[in-house]
C-alpha positions, 0 to 999 in steps of 0.5 A, a space after each residue: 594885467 594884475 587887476 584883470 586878476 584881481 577881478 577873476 578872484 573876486 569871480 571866483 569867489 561869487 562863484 564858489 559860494 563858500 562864505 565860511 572860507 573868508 572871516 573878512 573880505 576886503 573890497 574889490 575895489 581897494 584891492 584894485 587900487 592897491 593893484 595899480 601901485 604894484 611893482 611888476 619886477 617884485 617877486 609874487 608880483 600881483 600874486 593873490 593871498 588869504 591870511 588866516 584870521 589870527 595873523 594881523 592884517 591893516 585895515 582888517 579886524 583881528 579876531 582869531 575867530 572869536 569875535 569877542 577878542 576882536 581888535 583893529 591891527 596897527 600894523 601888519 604882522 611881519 609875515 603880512 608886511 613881507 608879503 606885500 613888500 613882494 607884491 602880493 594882494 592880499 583880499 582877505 583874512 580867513 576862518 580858522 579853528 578858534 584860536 588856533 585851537 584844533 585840526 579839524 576846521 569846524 571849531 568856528 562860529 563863522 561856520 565849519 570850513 568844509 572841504 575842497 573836495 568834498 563839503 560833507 567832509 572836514 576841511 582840517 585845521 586850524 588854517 582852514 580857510 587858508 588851505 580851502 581858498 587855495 585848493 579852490 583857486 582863489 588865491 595863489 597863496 596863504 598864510 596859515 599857523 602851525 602849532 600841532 600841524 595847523 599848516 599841514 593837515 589841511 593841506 593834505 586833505 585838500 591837496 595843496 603843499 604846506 610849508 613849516 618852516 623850522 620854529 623862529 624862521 618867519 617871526 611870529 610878531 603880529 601873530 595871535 599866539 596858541 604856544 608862543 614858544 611853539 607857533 609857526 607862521 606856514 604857506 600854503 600853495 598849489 605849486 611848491 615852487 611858489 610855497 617855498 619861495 614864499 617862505 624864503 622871502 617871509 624869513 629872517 629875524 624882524 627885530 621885534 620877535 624875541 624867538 626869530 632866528 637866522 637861517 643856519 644852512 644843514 650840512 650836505 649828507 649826500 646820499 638821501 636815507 629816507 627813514 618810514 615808520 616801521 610797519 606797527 606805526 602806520 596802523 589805524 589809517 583810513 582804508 587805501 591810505 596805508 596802499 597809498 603810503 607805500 606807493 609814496 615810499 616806492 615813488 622816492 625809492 624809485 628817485 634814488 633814496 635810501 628807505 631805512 625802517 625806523 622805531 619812531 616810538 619817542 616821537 609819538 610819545 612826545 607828540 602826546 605831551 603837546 595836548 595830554 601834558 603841561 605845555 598846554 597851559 602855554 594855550 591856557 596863558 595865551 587866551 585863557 584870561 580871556 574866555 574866563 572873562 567871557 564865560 557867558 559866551 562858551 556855547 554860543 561865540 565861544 567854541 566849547 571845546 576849545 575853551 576845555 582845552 584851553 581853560 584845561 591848562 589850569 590843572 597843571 603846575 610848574 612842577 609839571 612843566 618842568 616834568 614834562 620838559 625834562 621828558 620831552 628832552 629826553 625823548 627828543 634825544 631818542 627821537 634823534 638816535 633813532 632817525 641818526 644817519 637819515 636825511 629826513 623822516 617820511 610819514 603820511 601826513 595825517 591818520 584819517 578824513 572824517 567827515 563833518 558828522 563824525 567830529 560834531 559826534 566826537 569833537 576830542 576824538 575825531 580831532 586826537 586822530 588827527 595829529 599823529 604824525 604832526 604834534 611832535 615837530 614843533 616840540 622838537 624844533 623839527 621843520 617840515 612839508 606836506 605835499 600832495 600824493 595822490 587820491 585814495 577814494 576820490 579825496 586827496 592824500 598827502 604825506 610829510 617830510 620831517 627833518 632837523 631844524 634848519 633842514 627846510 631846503 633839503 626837505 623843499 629839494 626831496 619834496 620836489 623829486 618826489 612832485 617831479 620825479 626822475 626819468 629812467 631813459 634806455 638808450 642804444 645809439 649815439 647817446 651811449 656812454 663814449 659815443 657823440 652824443 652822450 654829452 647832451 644826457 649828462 649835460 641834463 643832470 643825467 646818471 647811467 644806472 647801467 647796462 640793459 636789455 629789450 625784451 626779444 621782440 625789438 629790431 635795430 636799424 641804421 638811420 641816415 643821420 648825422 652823426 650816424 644813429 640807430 633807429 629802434 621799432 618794436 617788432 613781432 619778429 625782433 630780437 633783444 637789444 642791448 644798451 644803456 639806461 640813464 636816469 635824469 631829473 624830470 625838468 633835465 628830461 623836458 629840456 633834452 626831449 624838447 631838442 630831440 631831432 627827428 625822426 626820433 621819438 621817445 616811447 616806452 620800451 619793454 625791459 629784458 628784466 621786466 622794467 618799462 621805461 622811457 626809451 629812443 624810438 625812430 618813426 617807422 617811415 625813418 627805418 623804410 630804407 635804412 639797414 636792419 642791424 638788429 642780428 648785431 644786438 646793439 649799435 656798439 657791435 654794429 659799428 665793430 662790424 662797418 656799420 655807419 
């Protein structure tokens, strides 16, 4: 029942004891009430949601993490409403960089949001919160904002997914602005099934938003070309992390894509604009009235460093803004020469992990660090996704898919081969190429890479089966074995292996060429009285011989 998960949240929450997460909590009991109205034929049905606290939520202050900018919303922001028309529960608004200022997480005076992982260490931001309350299971799903990669590098540091969509797909109305021109409302979840289809159901103009737009689909390029940073980009990661990228990169090779090095050189000189140029004073016409209003606050409610980088914005001129435009089109022009050909760029998501104690004692350094890789795509009007890829030391690591505006589908599909990826199956019997049973690896999406060979210490034998098959064991004294191997998608495998017959078993097998992959084995006791045809060296030539 949703309001038996509606109770686990809240004792979830208790339990967790991260008051920093939550700005404002909403009661359990109005949340249980809204519970018995919901649809359970909606599509998140009963799903639990945090909103980042710049986003308008009903009945819950608005305060950016300011309080002396709070307001009470009329409405819900588009975004909110969407959400809940689907039928997610929303318990609460979350803690944030102050005013979607930073990428850290500790820019707050409701308190740093420390890591899931580890609370010495720096949650990330500015969607703190929401990443947090996802990473530690207390909701399913969040809302956060993305202007500079607020929505993917707290996501990578607590490993959970972290969708931004391409700029105008989720109408910001309701939204507190940091760039107007550039924010982007982004999801958060464990599971990216769940955070695209999140987004999906979030997008399409609003009628109030004059920079939403309609999805326009991308153009299928067929063949997948990956592009990474040459190697001269990826210096100055953590230690492990530059290991981890490359593990991440051979992850996708191994899928099937094409990895092309490329001189990301004018995306990096872009990014430098959105904090080192005139576009910040975007920030300054946003909230700057504001913090000059409330000076005497600057050091207590108000971040000091959030107000110099905001009120920093009054330096700059039109001039400047017309400058900086016509610079950062002419490195978008060479950012996209140099990524022409590719599917989408691969990069690590962010550069490092500090902990809480090295921002207090470099807040603008520590925080530089952070959005190498993401400052640009906003800029660019790029979309982009941040998965999880493994731990490096205990904590997690993510990297990034960055692709032209409206490529959010194609980056959702390479994301999911990476979490679920292909599996190389050698076969030797009646699923070969021609033979009975091949129907049912093709049917699950499957592709023969070609022939192949076992190591020399494998026996064949022919099973009573119907239709006949072969048996295969590994033996001290076997011989090399001859067959197919076949890649098929991680969710076509499941199905196939969830069918297989007995006494057929799938095992790792040992490869001629040193590859180990998955492979049809048959159970010993199956190969007991059955007839040993390994001299033949496949089934093909043993059923030449009379072999049935």
């Amino acid at each position: 029942m949703i309001a038996d998960r509606v109770r686990a949240a809240y004792r979830r929450i208790a339990a967790a004891d991260r008051p920093e997460v939550w700005i404002t909590l909403r009661d359990e009991a109005d949340v249980l009430a809204e519970a018995a109205t919901i649809d359970p034929a909606l599509p998140l049905a009963g799903l639990l949601a945090a909103v980042k606290g710049n986003i308008d939520v009903a009945g819950l202050p608005t305060t950016a993490a300011a309080p002396s900018y709070a307001y009470e919303p009329a409405a819900d922001a588009t975004a909110v409403a969407r959400l809940r028309a689907a039928g997610a529960l929303v318990l609460g608004t979350t803690n944030l960089d102050q005013f979607a200022t930073g990428l850290v997480g500790t820019r707050s005076p409701y308190g740093a949001v420390r890591n899931a992982v580890d609370p010495e260490r720096i949650s990330g931001g500015s969607s703190s919160g929401s990443a947090v309350a996802v990473a530690l299971g207390l909701v399913d799903l969040a809302l956060g904002t993305d202007t500079a990669g607020s929505g993917r590098v707290p996501a990578a540091l607590n490993g959970v997914v972290g969708v931004k969509p391409t700029r105008g797909l989720i109408p910001t109305t309701g939204v507190v602005p940091a760039c107007r021109s550039l924010d982007c409302v982004t999801v958060f979840a464990r599971d990216l099934r769940l955070a695209r289809r999140t987004a999906e159901l979030l997008a399409g103009p609003d009628g109030l938003d004059p920079l939403a737009r309609p999805f326009v689909p991308a153009p299928s390029t067929g063949t997948v070309r990956l592009a990474i940073p040459a190697p001269e980009h990826l210096d100055g990661l953590a230690a492990g992390w530059a290991d981890a990228f490359r593990a991440a990169v051979e992850r996708f090779r191994a899928a099937g894509a094409e990895i092309v090095e490329v001189d990301v050189t004018p995306l990096l000189a872009a990014a430098s604009l959105l904090y080192e140029g005139a576009f910040v004073a975007e920030r300054t016409h946003a909230v700057g009235a504001h913090l000059r209003a409330h000076a005497e606050l600057i050091g207590t409610a108000l971040d000091p460093t959030v107000a110099a980088i905001v009120l920093g914005g009054e330096r700059f001129t039109a001039v400047d803004a017309f400058r900086d435009r016509q610079r950062l089109d002419e490195l978008g022009a060479a950012g996209r020469a140099a990524l022409d050909g590719t599917t989408a760029l691969l990069t690590p998501t962010t550069t490092w992990h500090p902990t809480l104690a090295q921002v207090e004692a470099d807040p603008v350094g520590a925080n530089a660090r952070m959005g190498r890789w993401t400052n640009f795509a906003n800029l660019l009007d790029l979309a982009s996704l941040a998965v999880p890829a493994g731990i490096v030391d205990g904590l997690p690591f993510g990297v990034m898919l960055t692709g032209p505006a409206f490529s959010d589908r194609t980056l959702a599909a390479l994301a999911q081969l990476f979490a679920d990826p292909p599996v190389d199956l050698f076969v030797v019997g009646a699923h070969l190429s021609g033979h009975p049973l091949n129907h049912q690896l093709v049917s699950a999406g499957g592709s023969c890479l070609g022939p192949a060979a076992t190591t020399a210490d494998y026996r064949l034998y022919a099973l009573d089966t119907v239709p006949p098959k072969p048996g295969l064991l590994r033996r001290d004294d076997g011989a090399a074995i001859t067959g197919e191997v076949w890649r098929l998608p991680a969710a076509g495998f499941g199905t196939f292996v969830a069918g297989l017959p007995q006494p057929m078993t799938i095992g790792a097998v040992t490869l001629a060429d040193g590859r180990t992959v998955r492979g049809f084995l048959a159970e010993p006791i199956a190969t007991r009285d059955a007839t040993d045809i390994t001299a033949h060296g496949s089934w093909p030539s043993a059923l030449a011989a009379g072999v049935s």
